[in-house]
C-alpha positions as MATLAB code, in Angstrom:
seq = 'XXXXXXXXXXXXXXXXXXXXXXXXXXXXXXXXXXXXXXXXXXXXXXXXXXXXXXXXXXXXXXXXXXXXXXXXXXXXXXXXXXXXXXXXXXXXXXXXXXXXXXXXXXXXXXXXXXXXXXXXXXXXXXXXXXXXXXXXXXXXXXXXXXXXXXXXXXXXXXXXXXXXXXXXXXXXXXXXXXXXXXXXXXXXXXXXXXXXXXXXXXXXXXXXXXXXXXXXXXXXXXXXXXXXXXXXXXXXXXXXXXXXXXXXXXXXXXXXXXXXXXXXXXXXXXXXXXXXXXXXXXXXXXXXXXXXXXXXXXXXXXXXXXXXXXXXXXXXXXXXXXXXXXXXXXXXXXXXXXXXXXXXXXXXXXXXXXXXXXXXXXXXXXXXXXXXXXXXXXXXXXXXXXXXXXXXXXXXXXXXXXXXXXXXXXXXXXXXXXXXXXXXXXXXXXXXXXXXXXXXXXXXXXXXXXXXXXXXXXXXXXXXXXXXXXXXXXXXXXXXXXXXXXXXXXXXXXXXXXXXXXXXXXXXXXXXXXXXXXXXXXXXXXXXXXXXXXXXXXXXXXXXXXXXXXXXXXXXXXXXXXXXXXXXXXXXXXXXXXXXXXXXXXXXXXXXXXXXXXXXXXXXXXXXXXXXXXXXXXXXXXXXXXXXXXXXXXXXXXXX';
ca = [
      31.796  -32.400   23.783;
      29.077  -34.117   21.360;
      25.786  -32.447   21.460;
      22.953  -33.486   22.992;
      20.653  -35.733   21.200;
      17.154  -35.513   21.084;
      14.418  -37.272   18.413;
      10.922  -36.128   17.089;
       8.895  -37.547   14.394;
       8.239  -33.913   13.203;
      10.225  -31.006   13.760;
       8.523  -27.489   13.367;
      11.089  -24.610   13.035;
      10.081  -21.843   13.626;
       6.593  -19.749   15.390;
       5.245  -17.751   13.132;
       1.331  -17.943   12.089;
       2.176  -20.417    9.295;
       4.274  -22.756   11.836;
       2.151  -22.424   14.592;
      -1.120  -23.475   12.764;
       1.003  -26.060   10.940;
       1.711  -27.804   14.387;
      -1.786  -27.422   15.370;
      -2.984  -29.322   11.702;
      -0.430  -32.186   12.535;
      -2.059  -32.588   16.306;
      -5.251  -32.760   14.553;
      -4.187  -35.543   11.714;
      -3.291  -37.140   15.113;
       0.508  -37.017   14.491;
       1.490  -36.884   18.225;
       5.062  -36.025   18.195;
       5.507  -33.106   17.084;
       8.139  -30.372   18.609;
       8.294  -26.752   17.839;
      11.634  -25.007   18.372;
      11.703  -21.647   18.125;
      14.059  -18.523   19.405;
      11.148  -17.146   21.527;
       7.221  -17.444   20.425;
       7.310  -13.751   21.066;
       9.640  -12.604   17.842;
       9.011  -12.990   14.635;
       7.370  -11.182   11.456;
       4.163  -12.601   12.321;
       3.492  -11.604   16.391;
       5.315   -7.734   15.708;
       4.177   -6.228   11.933;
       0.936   -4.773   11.052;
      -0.212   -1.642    9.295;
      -3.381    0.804    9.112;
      -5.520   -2.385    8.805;
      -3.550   -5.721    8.147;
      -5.105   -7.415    5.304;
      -5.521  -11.007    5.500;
      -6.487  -12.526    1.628;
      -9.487  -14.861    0.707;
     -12.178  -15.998   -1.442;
     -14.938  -13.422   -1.618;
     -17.713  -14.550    1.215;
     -20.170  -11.398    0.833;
     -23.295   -9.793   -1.148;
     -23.823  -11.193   -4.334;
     -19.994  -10.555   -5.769;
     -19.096  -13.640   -8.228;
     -15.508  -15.309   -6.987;
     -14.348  -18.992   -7.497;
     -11.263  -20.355   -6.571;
     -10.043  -20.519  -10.337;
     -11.192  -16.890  -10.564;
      -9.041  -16.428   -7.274;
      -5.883  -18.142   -8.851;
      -6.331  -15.924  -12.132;
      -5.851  -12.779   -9.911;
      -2.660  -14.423   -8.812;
      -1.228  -15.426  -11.992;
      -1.991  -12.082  -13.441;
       1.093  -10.657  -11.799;
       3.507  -12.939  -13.397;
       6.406  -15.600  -12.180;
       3.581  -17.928  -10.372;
       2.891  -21.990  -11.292;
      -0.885  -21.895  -11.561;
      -1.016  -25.612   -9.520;
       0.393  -23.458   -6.571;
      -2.278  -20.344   -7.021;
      -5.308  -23.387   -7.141;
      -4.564  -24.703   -4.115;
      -3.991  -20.741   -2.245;
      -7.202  -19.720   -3.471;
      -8.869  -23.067   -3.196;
      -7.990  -23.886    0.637;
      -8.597  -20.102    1.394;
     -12.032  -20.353    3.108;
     -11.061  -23.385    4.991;
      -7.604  -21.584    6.513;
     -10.039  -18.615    7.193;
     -12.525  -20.133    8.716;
     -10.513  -22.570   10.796;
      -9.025  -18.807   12.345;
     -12.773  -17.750   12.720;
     -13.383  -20.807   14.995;
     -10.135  -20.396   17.141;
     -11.595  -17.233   17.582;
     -10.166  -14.587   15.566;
     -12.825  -12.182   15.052;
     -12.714  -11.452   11.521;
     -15.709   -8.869   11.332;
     -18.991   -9.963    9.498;
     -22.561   -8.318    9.236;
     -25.539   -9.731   11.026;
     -26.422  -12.183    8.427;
     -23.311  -14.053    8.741;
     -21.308  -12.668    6.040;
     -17.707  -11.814    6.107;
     -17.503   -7.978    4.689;
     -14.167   -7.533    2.221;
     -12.709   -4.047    0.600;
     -10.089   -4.093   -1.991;
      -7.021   -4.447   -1.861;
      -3.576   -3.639   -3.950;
      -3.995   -5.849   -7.210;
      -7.135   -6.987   -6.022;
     -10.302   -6.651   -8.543;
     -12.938   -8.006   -6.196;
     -13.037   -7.010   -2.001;
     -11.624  -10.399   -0.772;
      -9.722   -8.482    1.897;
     -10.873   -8.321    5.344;
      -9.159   -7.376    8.557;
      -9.337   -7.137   12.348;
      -7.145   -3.733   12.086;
      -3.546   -3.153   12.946;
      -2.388   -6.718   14.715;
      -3.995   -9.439   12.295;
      -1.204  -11.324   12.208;
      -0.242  -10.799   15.559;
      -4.015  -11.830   16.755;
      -4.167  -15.392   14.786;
      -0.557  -15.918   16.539;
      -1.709  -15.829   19.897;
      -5.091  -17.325   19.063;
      -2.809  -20.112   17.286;
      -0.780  -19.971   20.146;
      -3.406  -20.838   22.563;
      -5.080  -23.479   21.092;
      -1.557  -25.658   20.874;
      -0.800  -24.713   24.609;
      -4.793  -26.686   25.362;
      -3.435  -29.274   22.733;
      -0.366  -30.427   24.817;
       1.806  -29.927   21.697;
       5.384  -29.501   23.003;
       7.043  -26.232   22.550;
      11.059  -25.129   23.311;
      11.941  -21.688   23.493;
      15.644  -20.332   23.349;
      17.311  -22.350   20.815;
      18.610  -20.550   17.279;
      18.762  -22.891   13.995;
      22.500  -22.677   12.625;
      22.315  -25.765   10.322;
      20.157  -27.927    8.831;
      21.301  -31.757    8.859;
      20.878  -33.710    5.711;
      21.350  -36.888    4.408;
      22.869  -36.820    0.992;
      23.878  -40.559    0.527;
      21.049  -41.168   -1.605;
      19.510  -39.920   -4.913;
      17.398  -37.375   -3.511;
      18.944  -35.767   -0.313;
      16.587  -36.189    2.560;
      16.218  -33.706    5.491;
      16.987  -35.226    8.617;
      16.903  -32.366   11.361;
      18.900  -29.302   12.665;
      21.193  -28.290   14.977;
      20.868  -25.451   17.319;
      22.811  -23.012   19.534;
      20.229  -22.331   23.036;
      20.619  -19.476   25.018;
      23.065  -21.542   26.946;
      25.499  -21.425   24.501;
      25.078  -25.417   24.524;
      24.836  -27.197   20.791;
      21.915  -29.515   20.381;
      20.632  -31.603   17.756;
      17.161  -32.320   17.261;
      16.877  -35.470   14.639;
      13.374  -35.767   12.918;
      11.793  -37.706   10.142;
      10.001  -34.330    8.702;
      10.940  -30.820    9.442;
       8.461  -28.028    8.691;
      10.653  -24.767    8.294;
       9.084  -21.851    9.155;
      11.640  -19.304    9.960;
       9.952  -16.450    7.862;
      11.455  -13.995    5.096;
      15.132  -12.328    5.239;
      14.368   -9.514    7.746;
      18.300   -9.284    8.529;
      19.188   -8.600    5.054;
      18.342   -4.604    4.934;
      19.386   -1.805    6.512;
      16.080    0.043    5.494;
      13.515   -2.280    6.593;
      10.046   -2.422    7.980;
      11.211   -6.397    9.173;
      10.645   -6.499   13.107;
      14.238   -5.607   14.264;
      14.494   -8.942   15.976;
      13.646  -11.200   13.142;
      16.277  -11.827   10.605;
      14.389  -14.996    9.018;
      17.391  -17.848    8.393;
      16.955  -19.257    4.621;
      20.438  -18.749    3.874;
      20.423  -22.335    6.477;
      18.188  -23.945    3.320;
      20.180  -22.411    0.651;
      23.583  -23.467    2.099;
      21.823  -26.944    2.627;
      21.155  -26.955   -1.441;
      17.344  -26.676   -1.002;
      16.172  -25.543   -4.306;
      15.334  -21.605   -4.370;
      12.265  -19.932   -6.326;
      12.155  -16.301   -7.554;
      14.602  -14.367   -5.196;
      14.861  -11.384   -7.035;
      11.433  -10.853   -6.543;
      10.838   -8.603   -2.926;
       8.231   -5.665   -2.072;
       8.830   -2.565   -0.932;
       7.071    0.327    0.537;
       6.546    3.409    2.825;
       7.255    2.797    6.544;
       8.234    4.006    9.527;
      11.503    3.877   11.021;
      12.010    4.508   14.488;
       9.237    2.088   14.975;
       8.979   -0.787   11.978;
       5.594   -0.283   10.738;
       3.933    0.026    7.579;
       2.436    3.356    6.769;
      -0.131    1.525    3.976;
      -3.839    2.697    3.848;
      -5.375    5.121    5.911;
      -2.098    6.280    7.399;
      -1.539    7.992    3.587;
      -5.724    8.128    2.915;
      -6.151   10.904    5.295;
      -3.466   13.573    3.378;
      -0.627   14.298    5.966;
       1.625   16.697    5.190;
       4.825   14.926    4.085;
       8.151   17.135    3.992;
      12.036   16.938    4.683;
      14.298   18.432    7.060;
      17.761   19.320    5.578;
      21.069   19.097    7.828;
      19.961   23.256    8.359;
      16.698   21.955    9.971;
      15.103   23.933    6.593;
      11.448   22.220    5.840;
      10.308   21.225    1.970;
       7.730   19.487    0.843;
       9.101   17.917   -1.752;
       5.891   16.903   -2.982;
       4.354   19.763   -4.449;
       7.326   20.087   -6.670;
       6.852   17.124   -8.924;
       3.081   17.636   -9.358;
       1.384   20.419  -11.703;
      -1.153   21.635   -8.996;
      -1.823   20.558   -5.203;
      -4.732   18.509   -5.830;
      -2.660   15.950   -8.588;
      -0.137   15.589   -5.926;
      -2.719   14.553   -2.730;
      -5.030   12.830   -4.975;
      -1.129   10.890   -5.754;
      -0.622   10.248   -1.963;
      -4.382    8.981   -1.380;
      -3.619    6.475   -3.990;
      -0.663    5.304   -2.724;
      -2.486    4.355    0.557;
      -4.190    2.057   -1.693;
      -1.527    1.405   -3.723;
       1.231    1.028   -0.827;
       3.902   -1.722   -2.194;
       6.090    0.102   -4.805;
       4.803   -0.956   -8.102;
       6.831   -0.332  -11.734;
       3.416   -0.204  -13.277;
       2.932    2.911  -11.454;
       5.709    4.949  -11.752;
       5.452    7.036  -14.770;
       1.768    8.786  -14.013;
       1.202    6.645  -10.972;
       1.231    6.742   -7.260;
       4.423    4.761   -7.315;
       6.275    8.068   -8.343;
       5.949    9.236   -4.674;
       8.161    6.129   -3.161;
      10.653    7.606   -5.638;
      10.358   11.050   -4.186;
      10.854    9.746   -0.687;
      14.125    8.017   -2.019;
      15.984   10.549   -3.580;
      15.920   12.720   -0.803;
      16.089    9.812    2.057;
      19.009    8.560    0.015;
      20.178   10.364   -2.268;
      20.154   14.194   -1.147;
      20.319   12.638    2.576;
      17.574   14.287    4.175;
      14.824   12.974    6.667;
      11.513   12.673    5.312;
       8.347   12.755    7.905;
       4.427   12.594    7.658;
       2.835   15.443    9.880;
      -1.039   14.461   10.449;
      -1.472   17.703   13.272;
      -1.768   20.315    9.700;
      -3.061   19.992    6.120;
      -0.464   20.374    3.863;
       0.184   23.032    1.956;
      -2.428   24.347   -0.761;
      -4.715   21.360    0.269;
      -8.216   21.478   -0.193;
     -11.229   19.290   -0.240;
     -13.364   20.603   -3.040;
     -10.189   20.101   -5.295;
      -9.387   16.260   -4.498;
     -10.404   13.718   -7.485;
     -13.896   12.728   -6.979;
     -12.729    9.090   -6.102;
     -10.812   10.654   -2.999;
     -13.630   13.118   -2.184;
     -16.197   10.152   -2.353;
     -14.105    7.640   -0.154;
     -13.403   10.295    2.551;
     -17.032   11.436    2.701;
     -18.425    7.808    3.418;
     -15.824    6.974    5.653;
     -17.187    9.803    7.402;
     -13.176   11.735    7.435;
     -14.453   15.219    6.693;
     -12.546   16.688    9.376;
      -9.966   19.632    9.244;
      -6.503   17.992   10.431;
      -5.216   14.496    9.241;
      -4.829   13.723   12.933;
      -8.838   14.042   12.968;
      -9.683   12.259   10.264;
      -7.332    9.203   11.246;
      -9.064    9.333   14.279;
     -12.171    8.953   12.416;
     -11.036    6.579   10.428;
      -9.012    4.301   11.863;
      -8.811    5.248   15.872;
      -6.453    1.804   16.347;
      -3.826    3.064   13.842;
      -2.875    6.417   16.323;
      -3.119    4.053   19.236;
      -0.102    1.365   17.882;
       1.991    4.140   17.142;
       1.497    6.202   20.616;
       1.831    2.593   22.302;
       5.543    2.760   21.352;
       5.979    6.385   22.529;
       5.126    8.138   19.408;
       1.579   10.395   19.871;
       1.039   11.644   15.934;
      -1.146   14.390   17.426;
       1.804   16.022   18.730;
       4.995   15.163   16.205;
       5.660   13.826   13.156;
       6.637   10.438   11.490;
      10.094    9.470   10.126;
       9.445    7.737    6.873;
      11.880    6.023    4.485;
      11.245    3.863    1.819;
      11.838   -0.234    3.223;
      11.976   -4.101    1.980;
       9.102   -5.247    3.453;
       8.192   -9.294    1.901;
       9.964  -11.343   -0.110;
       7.633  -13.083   -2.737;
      10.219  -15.318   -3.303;
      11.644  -18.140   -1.758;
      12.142  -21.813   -1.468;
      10.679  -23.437   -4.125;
       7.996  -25.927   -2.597;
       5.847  -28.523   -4.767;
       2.066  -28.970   -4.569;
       2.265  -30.049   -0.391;
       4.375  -27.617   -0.082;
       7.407  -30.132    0.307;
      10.537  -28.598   -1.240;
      11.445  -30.092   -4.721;
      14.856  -31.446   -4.184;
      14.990  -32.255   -0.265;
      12.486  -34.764    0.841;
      11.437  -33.913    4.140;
      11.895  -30.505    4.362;
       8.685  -28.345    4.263;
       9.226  -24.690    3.699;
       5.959  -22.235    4.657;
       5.037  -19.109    5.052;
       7.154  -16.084    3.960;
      10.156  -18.743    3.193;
       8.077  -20.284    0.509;
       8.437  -18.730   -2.577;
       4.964  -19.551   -3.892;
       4.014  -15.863   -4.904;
       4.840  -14.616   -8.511;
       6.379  -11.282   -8.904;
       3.066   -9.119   -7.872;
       0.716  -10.711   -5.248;
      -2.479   -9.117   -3.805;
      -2.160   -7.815   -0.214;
      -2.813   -9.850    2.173;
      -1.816  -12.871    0.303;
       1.169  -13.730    2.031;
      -1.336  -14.311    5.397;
      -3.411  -16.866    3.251;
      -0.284  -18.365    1.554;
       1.092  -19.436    5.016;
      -2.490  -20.650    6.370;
      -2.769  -23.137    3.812;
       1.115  -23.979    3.606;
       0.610  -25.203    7.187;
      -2.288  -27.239    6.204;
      -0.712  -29.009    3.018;
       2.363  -29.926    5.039;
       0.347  -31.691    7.748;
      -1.813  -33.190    5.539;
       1.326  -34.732    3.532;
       3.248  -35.551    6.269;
       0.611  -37.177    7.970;
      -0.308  -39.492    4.961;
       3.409  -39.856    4.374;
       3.038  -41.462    8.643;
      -0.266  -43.602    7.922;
       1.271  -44.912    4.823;
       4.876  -45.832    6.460;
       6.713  -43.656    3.617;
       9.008  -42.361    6.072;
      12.801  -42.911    6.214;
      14.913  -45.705    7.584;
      17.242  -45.582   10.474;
      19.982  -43.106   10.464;
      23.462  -44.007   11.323;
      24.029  -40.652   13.101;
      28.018  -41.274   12.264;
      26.911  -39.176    8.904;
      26.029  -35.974   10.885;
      29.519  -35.718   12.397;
      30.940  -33.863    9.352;
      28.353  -31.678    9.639;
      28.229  -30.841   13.431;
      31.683  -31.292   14.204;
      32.225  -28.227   11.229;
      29.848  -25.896   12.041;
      31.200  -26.021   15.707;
      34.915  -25.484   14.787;
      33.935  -22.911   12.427;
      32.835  -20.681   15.561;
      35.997  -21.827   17.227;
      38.192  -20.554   14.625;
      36.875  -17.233   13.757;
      35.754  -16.528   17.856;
      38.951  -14.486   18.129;
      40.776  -13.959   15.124;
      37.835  -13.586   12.738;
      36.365   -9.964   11.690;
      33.813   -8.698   13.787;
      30.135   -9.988   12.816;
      28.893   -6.262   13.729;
      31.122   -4.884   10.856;
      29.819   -8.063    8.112;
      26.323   -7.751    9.143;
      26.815   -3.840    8.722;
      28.057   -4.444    5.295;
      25.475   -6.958    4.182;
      22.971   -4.839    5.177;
      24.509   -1.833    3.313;
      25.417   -3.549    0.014;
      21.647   -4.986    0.036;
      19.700   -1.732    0.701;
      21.820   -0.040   -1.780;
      22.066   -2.282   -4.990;
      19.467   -4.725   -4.017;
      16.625   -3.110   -3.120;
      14.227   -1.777   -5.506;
      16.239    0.511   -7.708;
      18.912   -1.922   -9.817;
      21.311   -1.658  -12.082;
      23.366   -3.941  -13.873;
      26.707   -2.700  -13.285;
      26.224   -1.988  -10.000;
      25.214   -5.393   -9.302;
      27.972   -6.954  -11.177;
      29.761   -4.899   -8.407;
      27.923   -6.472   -5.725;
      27.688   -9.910   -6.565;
      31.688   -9.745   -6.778;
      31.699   -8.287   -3.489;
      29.235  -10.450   -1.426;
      30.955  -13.567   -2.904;
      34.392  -12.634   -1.672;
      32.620  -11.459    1.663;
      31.379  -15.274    1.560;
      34.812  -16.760    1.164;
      36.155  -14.990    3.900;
      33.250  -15.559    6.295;
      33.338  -19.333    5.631;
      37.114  -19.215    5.912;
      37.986  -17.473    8.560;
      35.117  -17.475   10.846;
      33.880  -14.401   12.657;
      34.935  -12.654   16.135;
      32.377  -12.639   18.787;
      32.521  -11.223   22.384;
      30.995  -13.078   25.232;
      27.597  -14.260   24.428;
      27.341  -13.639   21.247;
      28.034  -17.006   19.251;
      24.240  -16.547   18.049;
      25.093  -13.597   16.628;
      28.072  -14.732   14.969;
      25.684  -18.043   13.614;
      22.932  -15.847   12.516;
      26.077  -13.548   10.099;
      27.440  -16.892    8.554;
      23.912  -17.455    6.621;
      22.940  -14.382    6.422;
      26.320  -13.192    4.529;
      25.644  -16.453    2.095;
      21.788  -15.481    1.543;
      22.777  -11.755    0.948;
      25.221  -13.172   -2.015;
      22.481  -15.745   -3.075;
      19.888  -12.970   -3.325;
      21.935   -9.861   -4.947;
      23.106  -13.219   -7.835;
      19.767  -14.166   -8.564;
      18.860  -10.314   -9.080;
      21.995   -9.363  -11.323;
      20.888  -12.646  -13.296;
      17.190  -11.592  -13.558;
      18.292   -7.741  -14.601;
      21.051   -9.430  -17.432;
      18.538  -11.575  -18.605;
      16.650   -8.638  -19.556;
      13.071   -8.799  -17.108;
      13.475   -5.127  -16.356;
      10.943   -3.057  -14.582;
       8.431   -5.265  -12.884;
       6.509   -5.893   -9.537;
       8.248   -3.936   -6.414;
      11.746   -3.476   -8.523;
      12.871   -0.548  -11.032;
      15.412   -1.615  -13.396;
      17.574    1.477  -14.431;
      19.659    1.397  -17.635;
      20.978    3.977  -20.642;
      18.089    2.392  -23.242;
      15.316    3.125  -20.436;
      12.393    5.392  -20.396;
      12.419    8.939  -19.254;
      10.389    8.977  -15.595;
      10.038   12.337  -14.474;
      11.934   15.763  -14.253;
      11.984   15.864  -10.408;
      14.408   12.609  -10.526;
      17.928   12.675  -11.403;
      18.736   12.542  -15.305;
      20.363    9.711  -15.498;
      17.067    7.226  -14.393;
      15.829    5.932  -17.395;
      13.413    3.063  -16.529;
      14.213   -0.271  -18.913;
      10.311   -2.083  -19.664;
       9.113   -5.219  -18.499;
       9.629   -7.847  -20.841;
       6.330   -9.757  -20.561;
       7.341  -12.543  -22.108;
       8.887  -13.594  -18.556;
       5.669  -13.285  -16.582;
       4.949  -16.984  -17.470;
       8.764  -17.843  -16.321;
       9.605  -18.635  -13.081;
      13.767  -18.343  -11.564;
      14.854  -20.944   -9.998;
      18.254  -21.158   -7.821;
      19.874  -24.078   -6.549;
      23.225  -23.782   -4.652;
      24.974  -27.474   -5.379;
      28.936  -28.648   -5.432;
      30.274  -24.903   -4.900;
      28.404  -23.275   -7.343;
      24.754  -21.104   -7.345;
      22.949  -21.706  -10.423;
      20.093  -19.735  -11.911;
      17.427  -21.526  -14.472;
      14.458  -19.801  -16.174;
      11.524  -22.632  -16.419;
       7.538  -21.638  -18.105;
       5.664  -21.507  -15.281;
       2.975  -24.262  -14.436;
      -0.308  -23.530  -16.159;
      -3.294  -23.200  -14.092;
      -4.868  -27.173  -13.880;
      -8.108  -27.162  -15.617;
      -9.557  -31.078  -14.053;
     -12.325  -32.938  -15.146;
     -14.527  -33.519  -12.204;
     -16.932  -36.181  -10.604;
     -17.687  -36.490   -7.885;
     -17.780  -40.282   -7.540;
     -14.617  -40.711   -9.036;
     -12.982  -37.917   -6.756;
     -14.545  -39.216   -4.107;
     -12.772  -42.269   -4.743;
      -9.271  -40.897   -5.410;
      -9.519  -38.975   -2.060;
     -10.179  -41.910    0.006;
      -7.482  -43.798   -1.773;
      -5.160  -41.027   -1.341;
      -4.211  -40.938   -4.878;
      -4.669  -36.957   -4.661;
      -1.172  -37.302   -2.385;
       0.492  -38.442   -5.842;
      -0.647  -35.132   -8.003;
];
């Protein structure tokens, strides 16, 4: 049977913060027909991750501190990998994506004057982070939320993306819509003149993740559909917890909780202690690395980085279970012996107390409250802990609107944008997919006013496409392997050689592997029980994203990058790390010279293919404002 049918001038995939506000920007350009399809507006990255106090990123708007938006984008670029046109426009659209959240009512807090109080945050040399605690994200969804529900825009729940449709008969491949699986089990095709693709980062890709179990993020659908890729290898990593996803960033780590592991004997260590010289290096370490939380190379030999390492080795390698305890101090732990930076932040935070459980409590009341929400009460047992993939800063490789570079059409935003360099301030990634919404309405609407859209499709061309994907499920329903078993292996082979500790041969290993996983996925289908096509869907692109990714890494590791942002590169000409760590981890350098490179990846005939190009410099224009003036009402700014 053919699949229903149905047309929009814009198709939003996708209901994340970055989707969501991108809908509500295209109502407001006065683009009317606009549909978001989503698998449910409550999953998602965006509606079901936090931390102590989710950070969202922004131009300083407090006391007398000196920002600009070019001194913004220099904090970007300073991490490496990012085209300084893209950093402009984050840092330059940052108060008006922050503000439009302030008047849909987020409530961002500010003092009586008016002014919107910031702290620091990781990589961050000013205080442009703010906050409205735990659930930032999850707040300016259902604020976002709300506001389209008033607007009328039209929303369907219950459908999955398995394909993106696209029209390759001309020069440059156009996006023409999707197809999607509902909870029916029925196919349907949505057909659209624009389609703003917002399905989030790979959160199916790792066994150890902090990802909201239910998201799995689909840009293995854009890869497959040769949408150009930008800086895959590039991911972050960090302390969470498992039982319950969460980050365990900032205060959770601030307030000095005794960490230790339990052995298959039940036999308690902390581990700690035995990589530092004296108790107050070591919890002066873990303070830091509450500030400090994504795993950074740049820390790792004297750093706070060293303790994600600790956590991995035994988590992984001596498999034991590593927990935070905040009802004791740990052992040896004193106040009068902390660093003076620690002592200091503690006292005027007013987390003097005696227990860690205490001084959270002082601190930051909300994050006990998330945790005992889910059934876990810190007061009265500990945390499970392991070291998780938590963002990827790369992505699909979008130009100044945010419109991909090789498929007109298609809009990639938020976390599937792969806008960030290799190091990113915290909080960023909120900002990043704020403003991504806003350049792809405001393109897509001037692409409407201005009748640049495409001409009539003879839907005869999707049949390949549709008619494939559908007797792919029907070959592999009952004779394929089991997607349980692939997805089990993709999300071992990842967590394993492509998470934050790499080495070359390994991933040689890998890549071989996931390829031949690939062929045999695409070939032969996979086996589903009753109910579970989705599932089966979801596999296919994840399997081809999981090759994609672990490729681009092995190619950034051969081409010599080593150590840099959230990733340790291990090799036999490295750098001796520590004596607590096995023997054999030698750390290889960053090579600098590829902070001003960016990786691109572009899957096209068969073949993935990996390019180094210098990264975009940061535009330095000549301004007037007559002439601007001018160029914005002519729209010539749409042509940059």
């Amino acid at each position: 049977m053919k699949p229903k049918t149905t047309r929009a001038t814009v198709l939003v995939i996708g209901s994340g913060a970055a989707g969501l506000n991108a809908a509500l920007q295209l109502h407001r350009q006065g683009v009317e027909d606009v549909v978001i399809v989503t698998e449910g507006l409550q999953h998602g990255t965006s509606i079901n991750t936090g931390s102590d106090k989710q950070t969202y990123y922004k131009l300083s708007l407090c006391g007398d501190e000196v920002d600009s938006p070019v001194g913004m984008a220099q904090t970007y670029l300073s991490g490496g990998g990012m085209h300084g046109d893209l950093a402009l426009v984050e840092s330059a659209l940052s108060v008006r994506a922050f503000m439009n959240l302030v008047a849909l009512g987020v409530p961002f807090p500010h003092d009586a004057y008016g002014q919107y109080v910031g702290y620091k945050t990781d990589h961050d040399p000013l205080q442009r982070a703010t906050s409205i605690g735990p659930y930032t994200s999850q707040v300016m969804c259902r604020t976002l939320q709300k506001a389209l529900i008033e607007a009328g825009v039209a929303i369907r729940e219950g459908c999955e993306a398995i394909s993106l449709l696209v029209d390759e008969r001309s020069t440059q491949a156009r996006v023409i819509g999707a197809l999607f699986l509902n909870d029916k089990g029925d196919y349907e095709v949505v057909l659209s003149d624009f389609v703003v693709f917002a399905v989030g980062g790979p959160g199916g890709l790792y066994r150890d993740s902090v990802y909201p179990a239910g998201h799995t993020g689909a840009i293995g659908l854009a890869l497959l559909a040769g949408a150009k890729a930008r800086n895959l290898s590039e991911s972050q990593f960090g302390l969470a917890a498992t039982h319950f996803r969460w980050n365990v960033s900032g205060s959770y780590l601030q307030v000095i909780p005794r960490v230790y592991s339990l052995d298959e004997h039940g036999v308690e260590r902390e581990f700690l202690l035995e990589a530092f010289t004296s108790p107050d290096e070591c919890y002066s370490t873990l303070f830091l690395k509450g500030y400090q939380w994504p795993f950074d190379a740049e820390k790792v030999i004297g750093g706070s980085s060293l303790i994600d390492l600790l956590v991995y080795q035994e988590t992984v390698i001596l498999g034991r279970q590593v927990f935070l305890d905040y009802r004791q101090n740990p052992e040896g732990f004193l106040f009068d012996d902390l660093s003076e930076e620690v002592r200091n932040y503690l006292r005027e935070s007013g987390a003097l107390q005696e227990t860690p459980i205490e001084r959270l409590q002082r601190m930051n009341p909300q994050a006990i409250a998330l945790f005992k929400q889910q059934g876990i009460d810190l007061a009265q047992e500990p945390l499970k802990i392991a070291v998780c993939a938590q963002h990827n800063n790369g992505g699909l490789a979008g130009d100044l609107w945010w419109q991909s570079e090789n498929i007109t059409g298609l809009y990639p935003i938020g976390e599937v944008n792969g806008s960030h360099g290799a190091k990113r301030p915290g909080g960023s990634a909120l900002n990043a997919g704020q403003v991504g919404g806003i350049r792809a309405a405001q393109h897509i609407a001037y692409c409407l006013k201005n009748r640049q859209t495409p001409p009539d499709l003879d839907e005869r061309c999707l049949d390949p496409q549709v008619d494939g994907l559908i007797h792919w499920a029907e070959k592999g329903q009952s004779n394929g392997r089991p997607w349980q078993k692939v997805l089990a292996e993709i999300q071992q082979r990842m967590s394993e050689i492509g998470g934050f500790i790499r080495q070359e041969v390994l991933l040689d290993e890998a890549v071989a592997a996931a390829w031949q996983l690939w062929d045999r996925v695409n070939g032969e289908g996979l086996s589903f029980g009753e109910g579970e096509r989705k599932q089966a869907y979801l596999v296919r692109h994840l399997c081809f994203a999981h090759a994609a990714y672990l490729d681009a890494t092995r190619f950034n590791v051969a081409s010599g990058v080593g150590s840099r942002g959230s990733s340790l590169v291990l090799g036999e000409e490295g750098a001796y790390i520590h004596d607590k760590l096995p023997n054999n981890w030698l750390m290889i350098p960053e090579d600098t010279g590829y902070r001003n490179k960016v990786l691109e990846t572009v899957y096209r005939d068969g073949q993935l293919m990996h390019t180094w190009v210098d990264c975009r410099p940061l535009p330095t224009p000549s301004h007037w404002f007559e002439r601007d003036w001018a160029a914005c009402e002519r729209g010539d700014i749409f042509s940059a």
